[in-house]
KOLLOVO-281220 format. One record per atom (N, C-alpha, C, CB): residue number from 1; residue in one letter; atom name; x, y, z. Coordinates in steps of 0.001 Angstrom, whole numbers, padded with zeros to 6 digits, always signed. Glycine has a CB too. Layout:
N
n: NUM | res: A | atom: CA | x: X | y: Y | z: Z $
...
***
This chain:
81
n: 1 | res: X | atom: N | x: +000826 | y: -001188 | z: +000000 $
n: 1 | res: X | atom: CA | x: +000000 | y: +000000 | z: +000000 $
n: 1 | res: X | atom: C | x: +000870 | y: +001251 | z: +000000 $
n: 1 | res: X | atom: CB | x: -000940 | y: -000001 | z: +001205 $
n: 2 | res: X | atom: N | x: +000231 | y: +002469 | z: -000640 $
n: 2 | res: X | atom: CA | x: +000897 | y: +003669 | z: -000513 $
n: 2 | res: X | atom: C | x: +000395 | y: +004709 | z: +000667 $
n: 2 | res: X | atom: CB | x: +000798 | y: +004283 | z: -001833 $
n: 3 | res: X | atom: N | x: +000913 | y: +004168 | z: +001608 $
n: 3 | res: X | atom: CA | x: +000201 | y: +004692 | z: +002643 $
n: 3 | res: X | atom: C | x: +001324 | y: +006260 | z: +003580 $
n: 3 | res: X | atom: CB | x: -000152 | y: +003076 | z: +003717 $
n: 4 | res: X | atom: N | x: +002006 | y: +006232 | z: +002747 $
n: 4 | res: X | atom: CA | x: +003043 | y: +007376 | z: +003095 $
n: 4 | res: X | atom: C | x: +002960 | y: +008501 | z: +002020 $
n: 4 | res: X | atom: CB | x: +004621 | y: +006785 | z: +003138 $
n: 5 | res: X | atom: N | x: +002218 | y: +008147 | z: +000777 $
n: 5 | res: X | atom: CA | x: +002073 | y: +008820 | z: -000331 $
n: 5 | res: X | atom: C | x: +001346 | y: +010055 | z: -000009 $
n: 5 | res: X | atom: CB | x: +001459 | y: +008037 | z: -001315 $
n: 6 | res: X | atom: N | x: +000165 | y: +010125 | z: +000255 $
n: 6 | res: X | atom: CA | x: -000650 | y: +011196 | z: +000850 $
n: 6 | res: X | atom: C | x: -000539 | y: +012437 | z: +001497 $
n: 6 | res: X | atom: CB | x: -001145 | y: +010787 | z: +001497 $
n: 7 | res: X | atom: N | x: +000144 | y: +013214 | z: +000904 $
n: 7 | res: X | atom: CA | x: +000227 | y: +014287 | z: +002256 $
n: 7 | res: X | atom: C | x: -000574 | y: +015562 | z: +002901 $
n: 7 | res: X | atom: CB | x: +001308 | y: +014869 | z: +002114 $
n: 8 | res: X | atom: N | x: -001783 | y: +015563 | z: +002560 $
n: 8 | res: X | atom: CA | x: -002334 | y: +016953 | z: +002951 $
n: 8 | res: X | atom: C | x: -003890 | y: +016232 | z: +002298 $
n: 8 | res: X | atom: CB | x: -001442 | y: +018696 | z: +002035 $
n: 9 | res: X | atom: N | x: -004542 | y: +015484 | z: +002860 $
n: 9 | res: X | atom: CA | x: -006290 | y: +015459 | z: +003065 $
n: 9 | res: X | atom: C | x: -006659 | y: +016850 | z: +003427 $
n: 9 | res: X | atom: CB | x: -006913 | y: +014368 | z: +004407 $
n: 10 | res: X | atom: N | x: -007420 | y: +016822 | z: +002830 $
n: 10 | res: X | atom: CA | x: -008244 | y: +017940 | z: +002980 $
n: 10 | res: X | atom: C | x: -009300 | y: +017870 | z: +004211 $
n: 10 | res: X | atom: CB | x: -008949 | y: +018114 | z: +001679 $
n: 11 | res: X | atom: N | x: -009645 | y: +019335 | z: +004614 $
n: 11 | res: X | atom: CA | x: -010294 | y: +018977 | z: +006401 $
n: 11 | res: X | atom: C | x: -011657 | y: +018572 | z: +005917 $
n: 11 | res: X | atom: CB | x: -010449 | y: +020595 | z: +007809 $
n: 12 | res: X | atom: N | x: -012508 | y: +019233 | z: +005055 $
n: 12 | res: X | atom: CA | x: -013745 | y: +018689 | z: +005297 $
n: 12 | res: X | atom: C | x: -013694 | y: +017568 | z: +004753 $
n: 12 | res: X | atom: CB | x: -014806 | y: +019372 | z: +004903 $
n: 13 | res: X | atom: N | x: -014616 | y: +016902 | z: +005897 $
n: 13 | res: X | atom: CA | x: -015133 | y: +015409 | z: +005485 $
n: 13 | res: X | atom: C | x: -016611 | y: +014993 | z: +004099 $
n: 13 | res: X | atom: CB | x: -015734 | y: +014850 | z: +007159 $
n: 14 | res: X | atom: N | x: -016736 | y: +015887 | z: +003631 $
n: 14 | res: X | atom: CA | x: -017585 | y: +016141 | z: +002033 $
n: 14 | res: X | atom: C | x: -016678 | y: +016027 | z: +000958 $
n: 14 | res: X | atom: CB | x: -018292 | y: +017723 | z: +001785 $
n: 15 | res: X | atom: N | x: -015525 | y: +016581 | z: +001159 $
n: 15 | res: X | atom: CA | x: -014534 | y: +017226 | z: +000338 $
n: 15 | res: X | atom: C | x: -014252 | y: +015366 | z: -000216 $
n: 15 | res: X | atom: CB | x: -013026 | y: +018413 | z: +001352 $
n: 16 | res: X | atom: N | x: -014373 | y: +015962 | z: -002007 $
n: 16 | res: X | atom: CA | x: -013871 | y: +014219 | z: -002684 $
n: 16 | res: X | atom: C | x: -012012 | y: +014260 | z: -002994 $
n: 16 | res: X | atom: CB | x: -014921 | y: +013849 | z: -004801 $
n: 17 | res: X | atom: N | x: -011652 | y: +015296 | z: -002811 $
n: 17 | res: X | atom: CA | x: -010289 | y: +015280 | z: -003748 $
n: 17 | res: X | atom: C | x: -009330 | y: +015059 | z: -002130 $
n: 17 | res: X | atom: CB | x: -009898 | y: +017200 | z: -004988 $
n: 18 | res: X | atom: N | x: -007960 | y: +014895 | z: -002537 $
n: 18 | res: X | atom: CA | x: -007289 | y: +014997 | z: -001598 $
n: 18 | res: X | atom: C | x: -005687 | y: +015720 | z: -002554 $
n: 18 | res: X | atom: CB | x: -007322 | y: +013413 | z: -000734 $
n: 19 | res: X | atom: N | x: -005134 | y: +016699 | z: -001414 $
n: 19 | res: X | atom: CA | x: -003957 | y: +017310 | z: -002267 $
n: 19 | res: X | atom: C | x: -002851 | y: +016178 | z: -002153 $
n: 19 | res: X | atom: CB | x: -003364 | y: +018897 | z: -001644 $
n: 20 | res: X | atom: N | x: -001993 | y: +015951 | z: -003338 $
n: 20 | res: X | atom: CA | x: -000446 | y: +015420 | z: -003264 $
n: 20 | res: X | atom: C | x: +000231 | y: +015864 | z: -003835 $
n: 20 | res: X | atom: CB | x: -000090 | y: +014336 | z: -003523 $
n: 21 | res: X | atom: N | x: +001418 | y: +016081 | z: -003508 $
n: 21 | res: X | atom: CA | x: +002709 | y: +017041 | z: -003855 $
n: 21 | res: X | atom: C | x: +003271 | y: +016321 | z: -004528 $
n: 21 | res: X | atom: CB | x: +003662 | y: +017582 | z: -002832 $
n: 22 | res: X | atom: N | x: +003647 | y: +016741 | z: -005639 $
n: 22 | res: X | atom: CA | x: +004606 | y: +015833 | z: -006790 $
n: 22 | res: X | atom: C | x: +005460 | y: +016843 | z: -007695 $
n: 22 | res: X | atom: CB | x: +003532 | y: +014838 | z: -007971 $
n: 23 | res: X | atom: N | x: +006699 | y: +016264 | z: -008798 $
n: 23 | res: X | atom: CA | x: +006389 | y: +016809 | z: -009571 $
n: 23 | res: X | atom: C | x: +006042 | y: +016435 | z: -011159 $
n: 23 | res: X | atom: CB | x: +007073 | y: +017451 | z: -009330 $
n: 24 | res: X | atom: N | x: +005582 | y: +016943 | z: -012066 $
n: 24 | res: X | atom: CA | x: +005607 | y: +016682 | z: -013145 $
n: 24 | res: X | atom: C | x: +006255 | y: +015868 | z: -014220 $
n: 24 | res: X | atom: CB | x: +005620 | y: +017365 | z: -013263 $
n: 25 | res: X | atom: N | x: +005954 | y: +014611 | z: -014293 $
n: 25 | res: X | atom: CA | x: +007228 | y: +014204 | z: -015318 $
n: 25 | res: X | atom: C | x: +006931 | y: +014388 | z: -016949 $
n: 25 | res: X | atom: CB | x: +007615 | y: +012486 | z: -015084 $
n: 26 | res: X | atom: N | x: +005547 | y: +013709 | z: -017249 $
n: 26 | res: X | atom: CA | x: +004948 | y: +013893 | z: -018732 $
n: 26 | res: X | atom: C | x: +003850 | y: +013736 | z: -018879 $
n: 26 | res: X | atom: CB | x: +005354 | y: +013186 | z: -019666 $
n: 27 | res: X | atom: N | x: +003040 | y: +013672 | z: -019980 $
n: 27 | res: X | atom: CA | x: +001782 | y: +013158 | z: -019820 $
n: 27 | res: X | atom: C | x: +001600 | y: +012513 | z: -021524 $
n: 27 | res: X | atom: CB | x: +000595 | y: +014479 | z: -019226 $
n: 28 | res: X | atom: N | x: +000126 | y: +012434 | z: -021465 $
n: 28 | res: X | atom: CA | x: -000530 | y: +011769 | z: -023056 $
n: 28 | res: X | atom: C | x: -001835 | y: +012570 | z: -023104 $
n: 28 | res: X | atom: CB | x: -000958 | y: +009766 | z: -023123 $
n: 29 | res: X | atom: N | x: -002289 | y: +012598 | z: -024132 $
n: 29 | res: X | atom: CA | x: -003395 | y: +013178 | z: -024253 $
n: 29 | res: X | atom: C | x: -004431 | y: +012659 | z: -022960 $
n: 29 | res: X | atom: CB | x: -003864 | y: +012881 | z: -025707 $
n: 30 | res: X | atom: N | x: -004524 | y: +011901 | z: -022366 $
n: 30 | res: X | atom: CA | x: -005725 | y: +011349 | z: -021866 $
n: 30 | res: X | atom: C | x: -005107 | y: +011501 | z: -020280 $
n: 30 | res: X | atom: CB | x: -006187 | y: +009664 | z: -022532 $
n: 31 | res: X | atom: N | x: -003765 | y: +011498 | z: -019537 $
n: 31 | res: X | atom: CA | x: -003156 | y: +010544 | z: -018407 $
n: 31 | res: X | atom: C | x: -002011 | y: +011890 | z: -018027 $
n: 31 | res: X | atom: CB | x: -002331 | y: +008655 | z: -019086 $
n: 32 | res: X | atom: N | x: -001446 | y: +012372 | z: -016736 $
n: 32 | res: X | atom: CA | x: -000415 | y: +012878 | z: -016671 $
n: 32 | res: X | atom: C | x: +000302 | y: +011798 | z: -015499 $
n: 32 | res: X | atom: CB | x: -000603 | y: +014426 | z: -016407 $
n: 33 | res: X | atom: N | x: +001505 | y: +011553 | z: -015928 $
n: 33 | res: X | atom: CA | x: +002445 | y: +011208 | z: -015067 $
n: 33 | res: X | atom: C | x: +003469 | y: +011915 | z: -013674 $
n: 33 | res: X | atom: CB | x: +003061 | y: +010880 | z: -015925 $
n: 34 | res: X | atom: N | x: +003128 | y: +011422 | z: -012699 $
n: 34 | res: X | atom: CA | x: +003352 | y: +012561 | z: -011332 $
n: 34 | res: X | atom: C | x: +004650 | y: +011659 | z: -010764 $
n: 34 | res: X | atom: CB | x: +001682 | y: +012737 | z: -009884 $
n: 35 | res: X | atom: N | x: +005887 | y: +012418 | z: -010043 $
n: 35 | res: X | atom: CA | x: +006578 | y: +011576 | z: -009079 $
n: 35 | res: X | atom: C | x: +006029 | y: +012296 | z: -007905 $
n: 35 | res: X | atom: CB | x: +008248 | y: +011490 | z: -009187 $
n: 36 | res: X | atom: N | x: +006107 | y: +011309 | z: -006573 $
n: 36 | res: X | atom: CA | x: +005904 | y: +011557 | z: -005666 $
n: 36 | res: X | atom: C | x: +007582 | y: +012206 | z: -004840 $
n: 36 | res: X | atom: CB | x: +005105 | y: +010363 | z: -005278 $
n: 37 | res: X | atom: N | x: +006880 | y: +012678 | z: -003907 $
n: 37 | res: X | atom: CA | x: +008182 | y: +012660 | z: -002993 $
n: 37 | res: X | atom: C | x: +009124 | y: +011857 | z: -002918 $
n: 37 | res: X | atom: CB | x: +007986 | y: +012640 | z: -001916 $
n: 38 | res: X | atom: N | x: +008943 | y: +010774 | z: -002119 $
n: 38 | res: X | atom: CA | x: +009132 | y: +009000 | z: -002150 $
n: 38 | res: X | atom: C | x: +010166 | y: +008846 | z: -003277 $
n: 38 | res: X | atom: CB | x: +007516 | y: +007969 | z: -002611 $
n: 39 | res: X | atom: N | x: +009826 | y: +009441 | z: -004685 $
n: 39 | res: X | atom: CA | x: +010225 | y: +008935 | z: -005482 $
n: 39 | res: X | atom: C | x: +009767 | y: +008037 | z: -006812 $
n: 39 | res: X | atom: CB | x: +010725 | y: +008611 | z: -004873 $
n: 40 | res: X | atom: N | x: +008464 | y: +007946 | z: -006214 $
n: 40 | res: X | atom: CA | x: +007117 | y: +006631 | z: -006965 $
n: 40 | res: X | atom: C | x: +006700 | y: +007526 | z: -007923 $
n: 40 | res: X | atom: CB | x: +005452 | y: +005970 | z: -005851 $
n: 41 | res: X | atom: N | x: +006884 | y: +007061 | z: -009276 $
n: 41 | res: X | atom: CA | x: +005629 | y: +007502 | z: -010205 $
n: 41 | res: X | atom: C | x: +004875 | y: +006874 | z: -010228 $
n: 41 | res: X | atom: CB | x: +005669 | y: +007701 | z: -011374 $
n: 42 | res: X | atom: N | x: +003804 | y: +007911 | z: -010652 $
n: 42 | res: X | atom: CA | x: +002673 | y: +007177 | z: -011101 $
n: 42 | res: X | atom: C | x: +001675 | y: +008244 | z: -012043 $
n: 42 | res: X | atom: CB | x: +001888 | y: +006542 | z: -009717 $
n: 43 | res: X | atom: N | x: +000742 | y: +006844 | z: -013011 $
n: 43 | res: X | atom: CA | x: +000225 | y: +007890 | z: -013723 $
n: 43 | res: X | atom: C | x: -001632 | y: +008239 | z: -013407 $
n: 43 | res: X | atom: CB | x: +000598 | y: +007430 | z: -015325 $
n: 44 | res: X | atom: N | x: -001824 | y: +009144 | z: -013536 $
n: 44 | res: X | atom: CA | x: -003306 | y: +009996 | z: -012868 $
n: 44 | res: X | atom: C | x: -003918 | y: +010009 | z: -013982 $
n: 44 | res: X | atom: CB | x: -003258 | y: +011674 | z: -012179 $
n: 45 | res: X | atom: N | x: -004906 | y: +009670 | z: -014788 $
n: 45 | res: X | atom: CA | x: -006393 | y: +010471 | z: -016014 $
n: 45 | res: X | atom: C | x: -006152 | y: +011522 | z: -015588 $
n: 45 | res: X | atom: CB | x: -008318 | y: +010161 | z: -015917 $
n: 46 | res: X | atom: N | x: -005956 | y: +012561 | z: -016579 $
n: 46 | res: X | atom: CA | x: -006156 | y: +013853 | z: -016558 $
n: 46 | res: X | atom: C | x: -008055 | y: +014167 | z: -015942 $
n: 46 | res: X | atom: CB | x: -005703 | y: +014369 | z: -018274 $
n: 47 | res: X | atom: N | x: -008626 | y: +013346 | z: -016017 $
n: 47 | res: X | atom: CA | x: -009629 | y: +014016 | z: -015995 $
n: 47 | res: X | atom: C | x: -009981 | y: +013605 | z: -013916 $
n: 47 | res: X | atom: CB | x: -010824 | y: +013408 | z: -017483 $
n: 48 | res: X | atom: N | x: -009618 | y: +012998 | z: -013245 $
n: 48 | res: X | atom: CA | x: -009515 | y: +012788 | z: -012040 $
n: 48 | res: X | atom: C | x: -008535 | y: +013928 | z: -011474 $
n: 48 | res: X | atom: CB | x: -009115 | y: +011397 | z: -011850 $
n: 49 | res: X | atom: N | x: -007687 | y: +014948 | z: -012080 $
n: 49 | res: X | atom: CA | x: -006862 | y: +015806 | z: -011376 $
n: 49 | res: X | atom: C | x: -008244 | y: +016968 | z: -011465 $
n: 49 | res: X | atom: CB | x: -005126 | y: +016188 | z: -012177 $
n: 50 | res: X | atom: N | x: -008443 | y: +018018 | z: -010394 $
n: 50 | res: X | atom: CA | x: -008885 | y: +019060 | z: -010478 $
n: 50 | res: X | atom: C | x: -008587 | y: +020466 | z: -010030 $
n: 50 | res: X | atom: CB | x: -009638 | y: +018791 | z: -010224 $
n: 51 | res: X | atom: N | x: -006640 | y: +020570 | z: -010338 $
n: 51 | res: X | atom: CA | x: -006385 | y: +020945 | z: -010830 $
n: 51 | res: X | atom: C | x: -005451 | y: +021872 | z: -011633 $
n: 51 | res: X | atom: CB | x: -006835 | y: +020805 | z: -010609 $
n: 52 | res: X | atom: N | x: -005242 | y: +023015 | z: -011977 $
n: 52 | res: X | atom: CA | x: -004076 | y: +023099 | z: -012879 $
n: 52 | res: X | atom: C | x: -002945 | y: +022798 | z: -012403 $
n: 52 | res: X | atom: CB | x: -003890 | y: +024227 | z: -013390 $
n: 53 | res: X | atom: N | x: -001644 | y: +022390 | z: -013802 $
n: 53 | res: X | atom: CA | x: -000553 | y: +022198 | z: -013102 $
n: 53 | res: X | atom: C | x: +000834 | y: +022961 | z: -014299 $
n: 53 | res: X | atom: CB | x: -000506 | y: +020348 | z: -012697 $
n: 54 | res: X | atom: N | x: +001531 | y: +022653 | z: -013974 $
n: 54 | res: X | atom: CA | x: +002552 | y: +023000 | z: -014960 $
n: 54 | res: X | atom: C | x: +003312 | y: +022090 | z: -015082 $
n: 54 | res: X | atom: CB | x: +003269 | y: +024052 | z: -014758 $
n: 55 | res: X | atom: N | x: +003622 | y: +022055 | z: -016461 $
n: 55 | res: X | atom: CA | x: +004624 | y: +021254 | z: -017375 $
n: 55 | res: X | atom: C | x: +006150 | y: +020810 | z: -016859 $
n: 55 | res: X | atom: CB | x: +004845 | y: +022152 | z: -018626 $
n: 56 | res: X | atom: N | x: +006425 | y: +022109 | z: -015989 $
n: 56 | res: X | atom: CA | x: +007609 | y: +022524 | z: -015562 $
n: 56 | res: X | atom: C | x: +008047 | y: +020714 | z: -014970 $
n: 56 | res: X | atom: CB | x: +007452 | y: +024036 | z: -014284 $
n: 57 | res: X | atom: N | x: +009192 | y: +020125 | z: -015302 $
n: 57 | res: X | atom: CA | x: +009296 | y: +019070 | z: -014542 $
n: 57 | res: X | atom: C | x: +010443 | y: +019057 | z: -013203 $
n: 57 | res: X | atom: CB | x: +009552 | y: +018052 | z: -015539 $
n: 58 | res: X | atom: N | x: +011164 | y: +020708 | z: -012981 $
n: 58 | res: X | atom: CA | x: +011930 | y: +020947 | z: -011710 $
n: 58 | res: X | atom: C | x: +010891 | y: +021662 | z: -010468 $
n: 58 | res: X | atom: CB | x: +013283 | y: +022019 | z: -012124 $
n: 59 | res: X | atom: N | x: +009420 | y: +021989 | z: -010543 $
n: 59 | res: X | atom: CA | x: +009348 | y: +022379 | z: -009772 $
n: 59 | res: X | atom: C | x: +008645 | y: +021341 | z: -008856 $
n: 59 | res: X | atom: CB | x: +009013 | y: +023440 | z: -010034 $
n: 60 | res: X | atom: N | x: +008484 | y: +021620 | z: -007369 $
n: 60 | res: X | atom: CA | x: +007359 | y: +020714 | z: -006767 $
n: 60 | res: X | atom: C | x: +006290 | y: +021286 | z: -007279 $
n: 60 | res: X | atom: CB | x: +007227 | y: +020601 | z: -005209 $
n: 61 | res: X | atom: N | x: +004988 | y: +020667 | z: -007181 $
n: 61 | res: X | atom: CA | x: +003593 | y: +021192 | z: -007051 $
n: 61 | res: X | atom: C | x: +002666 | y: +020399 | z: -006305 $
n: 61 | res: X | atom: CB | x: +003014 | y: +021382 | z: -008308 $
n: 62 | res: X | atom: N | x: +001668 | y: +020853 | z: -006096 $
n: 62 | res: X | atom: CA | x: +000355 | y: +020298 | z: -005481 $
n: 62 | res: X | atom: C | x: -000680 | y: +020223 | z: -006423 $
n: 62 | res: X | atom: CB | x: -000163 | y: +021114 | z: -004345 $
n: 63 | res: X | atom: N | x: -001085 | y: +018599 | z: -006512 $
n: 63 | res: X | atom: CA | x: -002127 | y: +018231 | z: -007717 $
n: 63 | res: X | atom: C | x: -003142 | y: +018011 | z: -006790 $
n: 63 | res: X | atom: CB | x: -001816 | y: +016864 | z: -008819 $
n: 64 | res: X | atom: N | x: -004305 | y: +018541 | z: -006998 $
n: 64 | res: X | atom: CA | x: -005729 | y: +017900 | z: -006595 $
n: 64 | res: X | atom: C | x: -006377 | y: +017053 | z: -006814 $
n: 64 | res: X | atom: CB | x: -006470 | y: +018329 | z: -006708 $
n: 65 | res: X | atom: N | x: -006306 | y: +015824 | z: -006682 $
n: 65 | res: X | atom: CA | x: -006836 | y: +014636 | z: -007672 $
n: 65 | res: X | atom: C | x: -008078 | y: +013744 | z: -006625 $
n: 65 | res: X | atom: CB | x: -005226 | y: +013405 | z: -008216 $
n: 66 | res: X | atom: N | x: -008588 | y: +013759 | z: -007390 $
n: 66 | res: X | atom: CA | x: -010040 | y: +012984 | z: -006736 $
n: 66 | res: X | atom: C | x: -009458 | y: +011969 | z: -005780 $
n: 66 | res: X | atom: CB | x: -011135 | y: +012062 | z: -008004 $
n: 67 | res: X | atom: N | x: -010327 | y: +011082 | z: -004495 $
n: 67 | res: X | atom: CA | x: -009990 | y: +009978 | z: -003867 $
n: 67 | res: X | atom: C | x: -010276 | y: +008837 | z: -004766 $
n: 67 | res: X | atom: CB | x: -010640 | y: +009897 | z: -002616 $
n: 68 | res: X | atom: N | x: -011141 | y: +008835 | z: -005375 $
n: 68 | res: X | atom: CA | x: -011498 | y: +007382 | z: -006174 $
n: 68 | res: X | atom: C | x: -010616 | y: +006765 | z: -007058 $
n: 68 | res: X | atom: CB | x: -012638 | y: +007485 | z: -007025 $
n: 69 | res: X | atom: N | x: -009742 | y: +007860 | z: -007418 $
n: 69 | res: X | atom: CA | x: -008540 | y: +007251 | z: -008359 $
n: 69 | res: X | atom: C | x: -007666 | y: +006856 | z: -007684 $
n: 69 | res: X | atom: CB | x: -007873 | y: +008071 | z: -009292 $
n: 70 | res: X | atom: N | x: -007410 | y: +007674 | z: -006036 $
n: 70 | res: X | atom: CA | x: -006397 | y: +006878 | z: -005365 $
n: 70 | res: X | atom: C | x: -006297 | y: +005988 | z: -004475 $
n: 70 | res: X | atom: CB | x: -005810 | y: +007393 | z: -004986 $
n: 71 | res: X | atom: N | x: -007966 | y: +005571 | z: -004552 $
n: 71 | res: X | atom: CA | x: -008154 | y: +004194 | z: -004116 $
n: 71 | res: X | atom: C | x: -007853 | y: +003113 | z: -005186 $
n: 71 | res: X | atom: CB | x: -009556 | y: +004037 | z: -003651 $
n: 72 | res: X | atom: N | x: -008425 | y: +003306 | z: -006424 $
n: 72 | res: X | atom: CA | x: -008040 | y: +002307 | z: -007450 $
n: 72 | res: X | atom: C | x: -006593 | y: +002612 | z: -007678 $
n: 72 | res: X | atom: CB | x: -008918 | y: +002387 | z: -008820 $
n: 73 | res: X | atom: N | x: -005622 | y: +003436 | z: -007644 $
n: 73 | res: X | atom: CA | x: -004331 | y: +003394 | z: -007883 $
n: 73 | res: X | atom: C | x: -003543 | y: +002589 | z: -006492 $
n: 73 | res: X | atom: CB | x: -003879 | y: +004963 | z: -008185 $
n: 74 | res: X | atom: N | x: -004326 | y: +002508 | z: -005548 $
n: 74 | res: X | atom: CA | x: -003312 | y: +001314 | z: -004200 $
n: 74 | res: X | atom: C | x: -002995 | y: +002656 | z: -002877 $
n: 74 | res: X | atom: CB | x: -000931 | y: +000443 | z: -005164 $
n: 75 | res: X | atom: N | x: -004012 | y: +003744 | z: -002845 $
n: 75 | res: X | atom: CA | x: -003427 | y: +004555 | z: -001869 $
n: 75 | res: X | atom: C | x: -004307 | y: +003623 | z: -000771 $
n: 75 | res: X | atom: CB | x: -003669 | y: +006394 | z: -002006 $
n: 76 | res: X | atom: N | x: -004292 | y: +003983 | z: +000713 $
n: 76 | res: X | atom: CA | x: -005368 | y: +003305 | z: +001818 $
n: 76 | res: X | atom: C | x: -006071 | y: +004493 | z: +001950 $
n: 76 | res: X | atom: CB | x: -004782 | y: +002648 | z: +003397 $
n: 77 | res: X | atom: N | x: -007147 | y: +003888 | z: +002103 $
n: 77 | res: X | atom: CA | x: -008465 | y: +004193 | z: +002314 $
n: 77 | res: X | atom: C | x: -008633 | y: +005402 | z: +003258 $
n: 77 | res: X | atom: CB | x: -009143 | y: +003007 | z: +002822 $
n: 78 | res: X | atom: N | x: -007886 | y: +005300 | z: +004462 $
n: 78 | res: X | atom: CA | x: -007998 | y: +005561 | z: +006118 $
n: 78 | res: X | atom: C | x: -007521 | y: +006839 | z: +006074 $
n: 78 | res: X | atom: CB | x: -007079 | y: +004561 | z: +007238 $
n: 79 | res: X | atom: N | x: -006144 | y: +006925 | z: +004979 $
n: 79 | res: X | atom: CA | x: -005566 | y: +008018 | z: +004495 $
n: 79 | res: X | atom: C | x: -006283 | y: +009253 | z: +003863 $
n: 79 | res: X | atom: CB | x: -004796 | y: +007556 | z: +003689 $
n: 80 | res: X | atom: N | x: -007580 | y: +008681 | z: +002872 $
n: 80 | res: X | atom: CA | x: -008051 | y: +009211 | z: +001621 $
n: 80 | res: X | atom: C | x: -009444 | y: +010143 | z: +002971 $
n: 80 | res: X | atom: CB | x: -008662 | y: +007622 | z: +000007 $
n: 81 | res: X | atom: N | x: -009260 | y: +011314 | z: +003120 $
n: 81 | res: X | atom: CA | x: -010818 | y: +012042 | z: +003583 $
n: 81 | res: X | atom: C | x: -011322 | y: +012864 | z: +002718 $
n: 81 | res: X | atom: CB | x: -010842 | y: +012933 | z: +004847 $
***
């Protein structure tokens, strides 16, 4: 499990997205590819991030990406609010 991946849930408990800090490596028309801190890539549907990011692949950023993708991508659950 990626249970160290997660860093900043969001407080309300309504709220679907959760923030993770990554940065940019590439993408495809459909998918962008994120490294984590850690070191882990992985790739996100563009359409589960909500939202903008930059191309830039030296900076950090914070992606907003729905919980449902990072339950089906292997994050835990307990993590995801």
């Amino acid at each position: 499990m990626m249970e160290s991946l997660i860093s900043k849930p969001n407080s309300s408990s309504f709220d679907l997205t959760t923030i993770i800090e990554a940065t940019y490596q590439r993408e495809t028309p459909k998918a962008v590819q994120i490294q984590l801190m850690n070191g882990i890539k992985i790739w996100v549907p563009k359409r589960y991030i909500d939202s903008e990011y930059s191309s830039d692949t030296f900076i950090e950023q914070k992606f907003r990406i729905e919980n449902y993708i990072l339950k089906k991508l292997g994050f835990r659950e307990n993590l995801i609010k």
